[in-house]
Each structure stands twice: as C-alpha cells, then as structure tokens.
C-alpha positions in Angstrom: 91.2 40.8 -5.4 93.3 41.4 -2.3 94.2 45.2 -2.8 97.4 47.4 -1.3 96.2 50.7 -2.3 98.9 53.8 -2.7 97.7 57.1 -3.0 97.5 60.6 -1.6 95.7 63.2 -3.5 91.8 63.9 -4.7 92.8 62.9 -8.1 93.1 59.0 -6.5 89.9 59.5 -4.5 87.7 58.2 -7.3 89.7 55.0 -7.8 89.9 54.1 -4.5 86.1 54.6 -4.1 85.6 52.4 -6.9 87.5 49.7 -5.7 85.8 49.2 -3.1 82.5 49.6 -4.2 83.0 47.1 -6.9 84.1 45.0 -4.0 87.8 44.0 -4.0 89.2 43.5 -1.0 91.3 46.6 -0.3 93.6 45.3 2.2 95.2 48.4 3.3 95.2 52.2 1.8 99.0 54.1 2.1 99.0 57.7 1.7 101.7 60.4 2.6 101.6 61.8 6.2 99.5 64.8 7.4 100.7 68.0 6.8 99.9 71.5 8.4 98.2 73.8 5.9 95.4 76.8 5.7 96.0 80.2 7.3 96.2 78.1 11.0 98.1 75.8 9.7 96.2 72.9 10.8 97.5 69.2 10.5 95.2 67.8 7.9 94.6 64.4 6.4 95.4 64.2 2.7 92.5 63.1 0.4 93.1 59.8 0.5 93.5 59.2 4.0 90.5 61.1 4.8 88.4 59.1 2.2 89.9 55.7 3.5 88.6 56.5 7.0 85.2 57.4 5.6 85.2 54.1 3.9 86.1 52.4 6.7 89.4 50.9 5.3 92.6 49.9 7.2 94.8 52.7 7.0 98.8 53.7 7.0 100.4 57.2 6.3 104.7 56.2 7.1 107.0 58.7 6.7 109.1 55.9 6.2 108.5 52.9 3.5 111.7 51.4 3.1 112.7 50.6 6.6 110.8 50.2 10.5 107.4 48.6 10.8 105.9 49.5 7.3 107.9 47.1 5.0 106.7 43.8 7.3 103.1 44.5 7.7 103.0 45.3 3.7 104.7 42.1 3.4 102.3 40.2 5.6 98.9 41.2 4.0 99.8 39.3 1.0 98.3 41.0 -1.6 97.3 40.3 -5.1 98.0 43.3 -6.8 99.5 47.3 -5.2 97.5 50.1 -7.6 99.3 53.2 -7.1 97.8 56.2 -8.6 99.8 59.8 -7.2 101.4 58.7 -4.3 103.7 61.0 -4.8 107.0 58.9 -3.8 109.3 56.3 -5.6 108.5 52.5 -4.7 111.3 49.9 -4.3 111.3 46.5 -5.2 110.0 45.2 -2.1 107.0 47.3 -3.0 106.9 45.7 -7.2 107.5 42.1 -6.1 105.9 41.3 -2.6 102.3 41.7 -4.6 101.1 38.1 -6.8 100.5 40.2 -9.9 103.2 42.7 -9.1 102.1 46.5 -8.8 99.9 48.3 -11.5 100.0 52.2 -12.0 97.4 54.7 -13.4 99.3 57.4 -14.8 97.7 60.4 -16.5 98.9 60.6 -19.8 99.5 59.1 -23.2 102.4 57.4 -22.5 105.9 57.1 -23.4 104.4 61.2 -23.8 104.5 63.1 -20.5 106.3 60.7 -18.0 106.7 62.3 -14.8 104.8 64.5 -12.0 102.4 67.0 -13.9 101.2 65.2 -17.0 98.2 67.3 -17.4 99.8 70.5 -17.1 102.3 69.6 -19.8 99.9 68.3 -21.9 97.9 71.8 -22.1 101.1 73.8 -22.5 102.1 71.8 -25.4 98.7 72.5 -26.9 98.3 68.6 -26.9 94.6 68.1 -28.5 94.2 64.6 -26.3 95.7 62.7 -23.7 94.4 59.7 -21.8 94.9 57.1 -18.8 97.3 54.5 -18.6 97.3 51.6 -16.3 101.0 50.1 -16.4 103.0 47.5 -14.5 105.4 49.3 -12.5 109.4 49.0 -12.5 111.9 50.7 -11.1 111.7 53.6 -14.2 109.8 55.9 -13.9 106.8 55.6 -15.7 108.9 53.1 -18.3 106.2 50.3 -17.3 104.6 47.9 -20.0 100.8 49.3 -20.0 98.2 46.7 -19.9 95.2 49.2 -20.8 95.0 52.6 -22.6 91.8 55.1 -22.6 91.8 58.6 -24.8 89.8 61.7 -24.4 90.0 64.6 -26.4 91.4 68.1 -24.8 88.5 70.9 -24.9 89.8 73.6 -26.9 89.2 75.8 -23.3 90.7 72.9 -21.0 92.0 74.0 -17.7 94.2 71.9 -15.6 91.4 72.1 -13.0 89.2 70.4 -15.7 91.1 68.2 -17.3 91.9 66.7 -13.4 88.6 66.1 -12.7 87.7 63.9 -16.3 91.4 62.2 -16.0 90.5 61.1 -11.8 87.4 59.6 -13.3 88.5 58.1 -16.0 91.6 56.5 -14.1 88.5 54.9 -11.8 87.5 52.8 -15.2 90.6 51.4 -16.5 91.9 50.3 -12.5 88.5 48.5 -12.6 89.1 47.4 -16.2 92.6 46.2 -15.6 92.0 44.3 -12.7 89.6 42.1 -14.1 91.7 39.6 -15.7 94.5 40.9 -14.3 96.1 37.6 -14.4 95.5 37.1 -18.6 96.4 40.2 -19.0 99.8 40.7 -21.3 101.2 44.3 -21.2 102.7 45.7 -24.6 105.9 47.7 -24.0 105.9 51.1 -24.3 107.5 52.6 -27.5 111.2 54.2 -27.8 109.9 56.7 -30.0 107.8 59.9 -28.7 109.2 59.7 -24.8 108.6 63.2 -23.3 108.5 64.6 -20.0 106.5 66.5 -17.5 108.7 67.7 -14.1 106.9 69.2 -11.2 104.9 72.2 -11.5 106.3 74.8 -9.0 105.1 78.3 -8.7 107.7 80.2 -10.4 106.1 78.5 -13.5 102.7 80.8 -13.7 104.7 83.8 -14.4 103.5 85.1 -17.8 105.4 87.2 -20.2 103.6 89.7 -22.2 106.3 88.9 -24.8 105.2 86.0 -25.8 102.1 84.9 -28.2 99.0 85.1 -27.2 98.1 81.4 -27.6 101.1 80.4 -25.9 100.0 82.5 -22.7 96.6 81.4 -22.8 97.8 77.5 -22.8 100.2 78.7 -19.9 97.0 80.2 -17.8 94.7 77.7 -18.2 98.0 74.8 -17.5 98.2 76.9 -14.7 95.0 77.0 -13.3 94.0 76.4 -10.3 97.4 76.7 -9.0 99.1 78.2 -9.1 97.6 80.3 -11.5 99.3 82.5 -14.4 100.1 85.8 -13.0 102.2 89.1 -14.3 104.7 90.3 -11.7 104.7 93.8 -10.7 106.5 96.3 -7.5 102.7 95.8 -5.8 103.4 92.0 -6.3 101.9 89.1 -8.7 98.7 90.1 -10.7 96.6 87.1 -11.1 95.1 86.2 -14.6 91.8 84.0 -13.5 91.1 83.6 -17.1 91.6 85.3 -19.8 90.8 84.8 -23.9 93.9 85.0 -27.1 92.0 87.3 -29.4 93.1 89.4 -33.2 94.8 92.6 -32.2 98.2 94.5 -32.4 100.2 96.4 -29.8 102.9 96.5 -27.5 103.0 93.7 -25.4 101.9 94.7 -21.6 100.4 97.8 -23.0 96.4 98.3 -22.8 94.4 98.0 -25.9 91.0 98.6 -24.6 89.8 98.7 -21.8 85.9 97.7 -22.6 87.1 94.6 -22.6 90.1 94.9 -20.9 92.7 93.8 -23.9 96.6 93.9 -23.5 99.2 93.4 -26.4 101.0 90.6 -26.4 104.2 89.6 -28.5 102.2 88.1 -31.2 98.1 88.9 -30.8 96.4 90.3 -27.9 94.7 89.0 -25.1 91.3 89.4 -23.4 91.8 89.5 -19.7 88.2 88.1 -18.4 88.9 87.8 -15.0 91.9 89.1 -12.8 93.1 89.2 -9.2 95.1 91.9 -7.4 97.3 91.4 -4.6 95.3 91.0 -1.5 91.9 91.6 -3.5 89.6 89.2 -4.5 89.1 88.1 -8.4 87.1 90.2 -10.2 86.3 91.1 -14.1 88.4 92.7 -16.5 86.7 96.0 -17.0 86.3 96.1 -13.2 90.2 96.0 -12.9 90.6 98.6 -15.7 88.0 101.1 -14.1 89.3 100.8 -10.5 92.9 101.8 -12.0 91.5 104.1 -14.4 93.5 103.0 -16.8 93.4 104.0 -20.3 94.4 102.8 -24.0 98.2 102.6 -23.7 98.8 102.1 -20.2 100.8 99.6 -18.8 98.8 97.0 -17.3 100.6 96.6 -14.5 104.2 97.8 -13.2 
C-alpha cells in the first residue's frame, strides 16, 4: 500500500518501523517541526522525524498543513491510505479525502472511553482495569471515527503511564498492520453513544498531589503521572517529587509522618509508602534516605 504517514512522538516510532518493514510503500513521513529543548536548548528532531531519516524515508516537518507547498505535494503522492498515530494537530478534509481509502487512526484507548490527548493517563487515574488500541477512520470529530479493529490488554495492578506507553506503542504496531490488510473489505462499526468519556492534555499543574485525598486515589495519580511530569507535593523549598510510592493500611493525619522505617505519611483515607522521592535540585533517592537526611520523626510534616 502507498502510505502518508503522520506522526511525531516515540509512541509512533514502532508503527512506522513496522510499516515499513512489512514493506508498504511509505510514501512520505509528516511530523511536527524541530523544537529547541535540553539544558542548551538544542533544535532536535522529534522521534519520528529522526526514525524516518534512519529509515531512509522521504520526509516533511510544515509548520503549516493547510496552506503553502505542503497541501500540493500531499496531494500529488497519491496515496492509498494516511495512518496517523500522535501527530499532535487537527487534519482537514483535504487531509481525510485526498487518500483512496481515506485516513485511518490508531488511538490509544477503548473507545468512545478516553477521546482526546492523554488516553493513558486518564485511564490509570480512573483506576480503569484495561484499555486497548483502536484503529478508526478519521472525520472531522475528534476521535468520533467508525473503528475498523479493536485489541484489549489488561492494566497491571502497578501500571505506570511510562509502562502502559510502551505495551500501547507496540501494540498500535499490530492492529496498523492488521488493519491495513484488507483495508479495502474492511467495514467499520460506529462507535457507540453510550460510555463517551474524555481525556484533555496532561499539563504539569496536574501532578500536584494532596495529602487529603485517599491513598489509592494518590497512588493512581503518581503512577498516571509518571514519567512526567511526575506526582509531586508542593512546599516553600519547591515541588517534592514522589518517584513511587505504595497505598498501604494506616491512620493519621494526612501530610504527617507515620514512620519513617519506611517512610509512611497519612493520607485522607490510608497511608502511603513513599519508596522513592526527589528533592528540589537533588537527585531521587529512597524513602528512608529522605527521612534520615531531614531527620524527621513520627509526626512531622513531610514537607512544608
């Protein structure tokens, strides 16, 4: 098949490896521009881009995909089918139409549940015990496409977001290969009108924790949160930084150390077993680490 392929982070990388090793014809990879990042803030390629170079594929990162040179060359390859899988910006109908079999999408979720940006997230802080890939034909909704193919994996009971990104990228890898063979037979079935839910951007106000809360409901928050960006407590010496951390049976008042052998704080219901934490400027280290290099005792505050 003659491929447009639309993509941008690490979580695409795997599908667009496949693709080509399984040897469609990938036409042309898009991914979002460069962008200056690290401490030097270097102009780097996005995962995508980088990969596609690697791979030898034609390449184009626009800034602009509704108007100057980028609408006519996509228009000119011709392609069969445009699989989009985080691109990260809203397609037109130029983009849907131009392509034989139209545009197919591999979105990380369950859906009608957890349309939107950060699926995964949402589906760990909902305590959601599975979630899947779906491969749907795109429209102007977003994520309202009819899904040709569904695939389900259980949710490990001590899923991060980290995790749970890595099994979804490969598993989005299958069903683009899946889907495409036979694209043409294929008949999508229309999602349902029942169950629609929805998963906005994850920004980084959104790992702050409060002590208030249960204990389960901070640990789901943690690990939605991790790698980034990360569930942290704020304090006057700025954000502490929960790398991990276990809900376990206990009683006190929330923020206030329990022990410190582990390092247990009281939450609003429970208590919770902080495994590994990182200080402002410090590097992560464990609990009882933490609790010795503050000295802190049973009925501290954790952190102010």
């Amino acid at each position: 098949m003659r491929i447009v392929f639309m993509g941008t982070p690490d979580f695409a990388v795997p599908t667009l490896t496949a693709l080509h090793q399984a040897g469609h014809e990938v036409a042309l990879v898009v991914a979002q521009p460069d962008k200056r990042s690290g401490r030097g803030k270097k102009l780097r390629k996005p995962p995508v881009a980088q990969c596609a170079l690697d791979l030898g594929l034609p390449l184009s990162q626009p800034r602009a995909i509704f108007t100057g040179r980028f609408p006519e060359r996509y228009v000119a390859i011709e392609p069969d089918v445009t699989v989009v899988i985080a691109y990260g910006r809203i397609l037109k109908p130029i983009h849907l139409d131009t392509p034989k079999h139209g545009a197919v999408n591999l979105h990380a979720s369950l859906l009608p549940r957890w349309r939107g940006a950060a699926p995964l997230q949402a589906a760990l802080l909902a305590g959601d015990t599975e979630t899947g890939v779906c491969a749907q034909r795109m429209e102007l909704g977003l994520d309202t496409g009819d899904v040709y193919l569904e695939r389900r994996i259980p949710i490990d009971p001590r899923e991060t977001a980290g995790t749970l990104h890595d099994k979804l990228a490969a598993l989005s890898a299958e069903v683009a290969l899946e889907t495409l063979e036979g694209l043409a037979e294929r008949v999508p079935v229309p999602q349902a009108e029942q169950g629609i839910t929805w998963a906005p951007k994850i920004e980084k106000r959104d790992g702050q924790l409060d002590l208030g809360l249960p204990a389960a409901q901070l640990d789901r928050r943690i690990r939605a949160m991790t790698p980034w960006p990360g569930g942290w407590i704020p304090g006057e010496a700025g954000p502490l930084k929960i790398v991990s951390a276990t809900p376990i049976e206990g009683r006190g008042e929330p923020g206030r150390v329990l022990l410190t052998r582990p390092l247990v704080v009281g939450t609003g219901d429970g208590a919770l077993r902080l495994d590994r934490v990182q200080a402002p400027g410090r590097k992560p280290v464990s609990g009882v680490d933490f609790a010795n290099g503050l000295r802190l005792v049973p009925g501290a505050n954790l952190w102010d």
